[in-house]
N, CA, C and O atoms as a GROMACS GRO file, in nm:
protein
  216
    1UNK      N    1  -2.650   5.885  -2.539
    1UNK     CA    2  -2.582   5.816  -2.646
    1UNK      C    3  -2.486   5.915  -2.712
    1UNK      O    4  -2.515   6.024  -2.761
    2UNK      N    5  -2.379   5.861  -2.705
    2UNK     CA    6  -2.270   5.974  -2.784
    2UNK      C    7  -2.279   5.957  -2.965
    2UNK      O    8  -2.361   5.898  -3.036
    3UNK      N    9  -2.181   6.020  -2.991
    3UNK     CA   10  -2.176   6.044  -3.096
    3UNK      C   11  -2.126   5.961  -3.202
    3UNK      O   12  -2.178   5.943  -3.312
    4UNK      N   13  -1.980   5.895  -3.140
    4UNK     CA   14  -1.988   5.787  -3.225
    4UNK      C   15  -2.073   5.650  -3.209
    4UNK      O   16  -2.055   5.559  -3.290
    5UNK      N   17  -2.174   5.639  -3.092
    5UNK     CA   18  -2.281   5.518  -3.095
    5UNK      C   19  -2.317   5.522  -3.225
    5UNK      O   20  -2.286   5.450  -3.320
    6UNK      N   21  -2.427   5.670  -3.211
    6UNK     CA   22  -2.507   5.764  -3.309
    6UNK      C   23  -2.425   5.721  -3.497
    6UNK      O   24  -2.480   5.702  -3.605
    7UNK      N   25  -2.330   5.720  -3.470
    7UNK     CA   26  -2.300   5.710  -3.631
    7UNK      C   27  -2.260   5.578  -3.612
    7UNK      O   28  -2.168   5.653  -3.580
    8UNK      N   29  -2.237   5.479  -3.601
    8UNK     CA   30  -2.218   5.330  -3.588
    8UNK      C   31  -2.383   5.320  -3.633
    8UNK      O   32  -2.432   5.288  -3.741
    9UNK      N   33  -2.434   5.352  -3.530
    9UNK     CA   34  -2.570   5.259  -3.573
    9UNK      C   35  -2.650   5.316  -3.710
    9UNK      O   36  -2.736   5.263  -3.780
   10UNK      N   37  -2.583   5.449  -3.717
   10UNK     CA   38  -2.658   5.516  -3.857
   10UNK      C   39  -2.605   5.436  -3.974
   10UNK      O   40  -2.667   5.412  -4.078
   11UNK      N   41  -2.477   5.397  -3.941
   11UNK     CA   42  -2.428   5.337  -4.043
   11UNK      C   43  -2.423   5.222  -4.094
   11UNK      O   44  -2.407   5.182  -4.209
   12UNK      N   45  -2.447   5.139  -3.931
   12UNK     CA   46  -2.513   4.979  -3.950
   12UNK      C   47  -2.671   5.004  -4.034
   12UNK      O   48  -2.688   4.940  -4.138
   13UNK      N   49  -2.774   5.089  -3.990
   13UNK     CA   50  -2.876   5.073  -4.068
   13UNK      C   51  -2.890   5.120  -4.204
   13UNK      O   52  -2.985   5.083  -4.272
   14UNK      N   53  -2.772   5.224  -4.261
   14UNK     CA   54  -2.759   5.214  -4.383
   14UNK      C   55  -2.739   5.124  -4.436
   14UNK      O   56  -2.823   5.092  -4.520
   15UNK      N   57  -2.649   5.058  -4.422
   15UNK     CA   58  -2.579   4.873  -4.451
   15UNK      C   59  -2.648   4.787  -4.438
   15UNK      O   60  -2.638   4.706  -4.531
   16UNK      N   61  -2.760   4.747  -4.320
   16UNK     CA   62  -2.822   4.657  -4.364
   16UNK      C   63  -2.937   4.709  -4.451
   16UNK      O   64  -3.014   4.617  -4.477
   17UNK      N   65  -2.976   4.828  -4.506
   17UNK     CA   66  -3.069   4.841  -4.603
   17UNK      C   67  -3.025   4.839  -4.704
   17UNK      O   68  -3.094   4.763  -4.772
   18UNK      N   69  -2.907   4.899  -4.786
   18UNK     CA   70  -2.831   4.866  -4.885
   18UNK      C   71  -2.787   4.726  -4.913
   18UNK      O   72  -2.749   4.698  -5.027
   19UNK      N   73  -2.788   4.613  -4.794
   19UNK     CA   74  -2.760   4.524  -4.820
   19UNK      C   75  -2.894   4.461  -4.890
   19UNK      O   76  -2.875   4.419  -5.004
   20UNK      N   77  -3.051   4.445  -4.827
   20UNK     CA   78  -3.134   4.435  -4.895
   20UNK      C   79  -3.163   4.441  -4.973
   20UNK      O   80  -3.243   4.358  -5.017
   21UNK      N   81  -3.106   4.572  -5.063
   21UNK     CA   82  -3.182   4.620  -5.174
   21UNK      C   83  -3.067   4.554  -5.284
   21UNK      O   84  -3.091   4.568  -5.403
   22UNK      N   85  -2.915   4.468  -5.234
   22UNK     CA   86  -2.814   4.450  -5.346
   22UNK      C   87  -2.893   4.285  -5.335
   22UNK      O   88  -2.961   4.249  -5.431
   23UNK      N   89  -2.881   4.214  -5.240
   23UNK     CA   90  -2.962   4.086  -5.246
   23UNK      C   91  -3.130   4.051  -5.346
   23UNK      O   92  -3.147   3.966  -5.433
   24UNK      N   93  -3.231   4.156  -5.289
   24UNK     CA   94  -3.316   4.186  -5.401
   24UNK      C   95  -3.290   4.186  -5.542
   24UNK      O   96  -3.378   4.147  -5.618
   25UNK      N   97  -3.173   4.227  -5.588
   25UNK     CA   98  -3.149   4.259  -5.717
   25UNK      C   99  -3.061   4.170  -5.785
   25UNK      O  100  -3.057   4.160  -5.908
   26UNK      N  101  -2.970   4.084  -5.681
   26UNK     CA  102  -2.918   3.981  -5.723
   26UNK      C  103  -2.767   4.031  -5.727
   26UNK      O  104  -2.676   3.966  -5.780
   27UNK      N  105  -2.754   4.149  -5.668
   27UNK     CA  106  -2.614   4.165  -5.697
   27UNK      C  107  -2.502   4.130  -5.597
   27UNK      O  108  -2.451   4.193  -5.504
   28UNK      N  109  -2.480   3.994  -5.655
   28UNK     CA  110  -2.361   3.929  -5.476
   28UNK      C  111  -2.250   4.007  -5.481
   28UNK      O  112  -2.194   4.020  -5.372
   29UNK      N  113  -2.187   4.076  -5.598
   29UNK     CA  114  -2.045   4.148  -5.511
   29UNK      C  115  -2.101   4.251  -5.415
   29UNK      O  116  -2.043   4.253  -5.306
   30UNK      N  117  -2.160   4.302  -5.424
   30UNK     CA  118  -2.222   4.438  -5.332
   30UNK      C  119  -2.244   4.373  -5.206
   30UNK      O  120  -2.181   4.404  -5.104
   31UNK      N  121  -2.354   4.262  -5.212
   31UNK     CA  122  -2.391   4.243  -5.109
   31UNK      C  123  -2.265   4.193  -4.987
   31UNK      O  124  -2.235   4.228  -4.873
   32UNK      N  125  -2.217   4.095  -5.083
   32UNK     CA  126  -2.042   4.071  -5.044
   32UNK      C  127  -1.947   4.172  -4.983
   32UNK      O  128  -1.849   4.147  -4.912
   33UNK      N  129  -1.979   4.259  -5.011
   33UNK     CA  130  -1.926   4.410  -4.928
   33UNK      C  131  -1.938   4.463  -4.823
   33UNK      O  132  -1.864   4.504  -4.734
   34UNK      N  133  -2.095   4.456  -4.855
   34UNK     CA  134  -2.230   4.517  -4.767
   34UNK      C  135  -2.182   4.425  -4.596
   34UNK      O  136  -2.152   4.478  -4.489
   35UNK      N  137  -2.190   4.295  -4.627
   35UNK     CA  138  -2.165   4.199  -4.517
   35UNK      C  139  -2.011   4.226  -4.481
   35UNK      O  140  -1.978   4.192  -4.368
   36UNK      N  141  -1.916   4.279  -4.561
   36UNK     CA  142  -1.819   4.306  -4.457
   36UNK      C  143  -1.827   4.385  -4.389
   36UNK      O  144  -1.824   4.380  -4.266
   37UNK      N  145  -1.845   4.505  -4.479
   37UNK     CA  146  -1.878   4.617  -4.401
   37UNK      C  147  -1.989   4.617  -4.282
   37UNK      O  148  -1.949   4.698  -4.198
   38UNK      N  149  -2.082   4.572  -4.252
   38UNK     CA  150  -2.145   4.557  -4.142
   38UNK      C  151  -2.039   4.492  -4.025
   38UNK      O  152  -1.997   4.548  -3.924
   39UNK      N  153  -2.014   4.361  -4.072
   39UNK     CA  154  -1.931   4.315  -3.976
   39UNK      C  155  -1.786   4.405  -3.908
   39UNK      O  156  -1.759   4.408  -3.788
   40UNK      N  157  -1.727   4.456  -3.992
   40UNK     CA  158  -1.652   4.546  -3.974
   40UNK      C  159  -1.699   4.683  -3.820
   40UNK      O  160  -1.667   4.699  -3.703
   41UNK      N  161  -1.786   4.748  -3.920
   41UNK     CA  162  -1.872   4.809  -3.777
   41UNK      C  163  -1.926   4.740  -3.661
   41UNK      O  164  -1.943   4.796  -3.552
   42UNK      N  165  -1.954   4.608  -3.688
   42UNK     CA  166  -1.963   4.543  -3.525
   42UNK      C  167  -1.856   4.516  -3.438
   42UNK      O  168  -1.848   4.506  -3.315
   43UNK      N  169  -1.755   4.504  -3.552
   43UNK     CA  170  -1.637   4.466  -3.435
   43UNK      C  171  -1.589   4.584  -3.393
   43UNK      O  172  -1.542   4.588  -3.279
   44UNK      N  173  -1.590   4.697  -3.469
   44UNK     CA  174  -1.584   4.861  -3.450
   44UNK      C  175  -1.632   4.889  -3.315
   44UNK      O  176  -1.580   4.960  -3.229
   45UNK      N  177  -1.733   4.826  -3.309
   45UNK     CA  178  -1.833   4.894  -3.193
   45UNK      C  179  -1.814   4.838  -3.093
   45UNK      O  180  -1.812   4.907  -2.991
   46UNK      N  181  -1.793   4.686  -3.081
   46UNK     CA  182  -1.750   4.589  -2.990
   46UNK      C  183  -1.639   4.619  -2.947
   46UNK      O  184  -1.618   4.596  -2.828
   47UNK      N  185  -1.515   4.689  -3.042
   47UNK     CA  186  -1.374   4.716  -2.994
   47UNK      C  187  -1.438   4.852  -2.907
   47UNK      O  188  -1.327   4.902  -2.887
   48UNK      N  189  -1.469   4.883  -2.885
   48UNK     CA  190  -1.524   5.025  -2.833
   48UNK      C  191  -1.609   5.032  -2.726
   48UNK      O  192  -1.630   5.135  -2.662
   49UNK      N  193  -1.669   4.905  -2.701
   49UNK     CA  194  -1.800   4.942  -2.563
   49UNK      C  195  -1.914   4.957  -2.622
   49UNK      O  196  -2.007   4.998  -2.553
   50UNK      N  197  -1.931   4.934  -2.738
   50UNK     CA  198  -2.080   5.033  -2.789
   50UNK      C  199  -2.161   4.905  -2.758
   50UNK      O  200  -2.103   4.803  -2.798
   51UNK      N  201  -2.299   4.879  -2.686
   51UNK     CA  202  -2.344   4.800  -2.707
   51UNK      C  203  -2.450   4.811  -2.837
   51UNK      O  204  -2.484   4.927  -2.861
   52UNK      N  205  -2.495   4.731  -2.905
   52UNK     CA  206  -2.581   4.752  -3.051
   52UNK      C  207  -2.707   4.666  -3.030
   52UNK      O  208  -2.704   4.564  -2.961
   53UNK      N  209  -2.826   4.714  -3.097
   53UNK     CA  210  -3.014   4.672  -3.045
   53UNK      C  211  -2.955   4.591  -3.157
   53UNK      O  212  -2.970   4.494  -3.082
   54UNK      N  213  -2.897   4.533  -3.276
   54UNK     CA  214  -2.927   4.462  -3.369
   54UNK      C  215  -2.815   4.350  -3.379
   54UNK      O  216  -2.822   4.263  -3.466
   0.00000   0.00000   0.00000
């Protein structure tokens, strides 16, 4: 696994835990973010070959 897999997916699982913890708390602009930004890195990864476990 290279390196940028390695930080895609570090960064998808930051995001979806930050997204958790803004939903928990009730905070929709964050989470509103949170969900682009994930999506963002999928298409990141998708533009790229990366295949992703999530």
């Amino acid at each position: 696994m290279g390196e940028f897999t390695t930080t895609i997916e570090h960064r998808l699982d930051q995001a979806y835990k930050h997204l958790k913890e803004a939903r928990s708390t009730g905070d929709d602009y964050l989470a509103d973010t949170l969900t682009a930004e994930i999506e963002d890195l999928r298409r990141l990864a998708t533009d790229n070959g990366v295949s992703l476990q999530r």
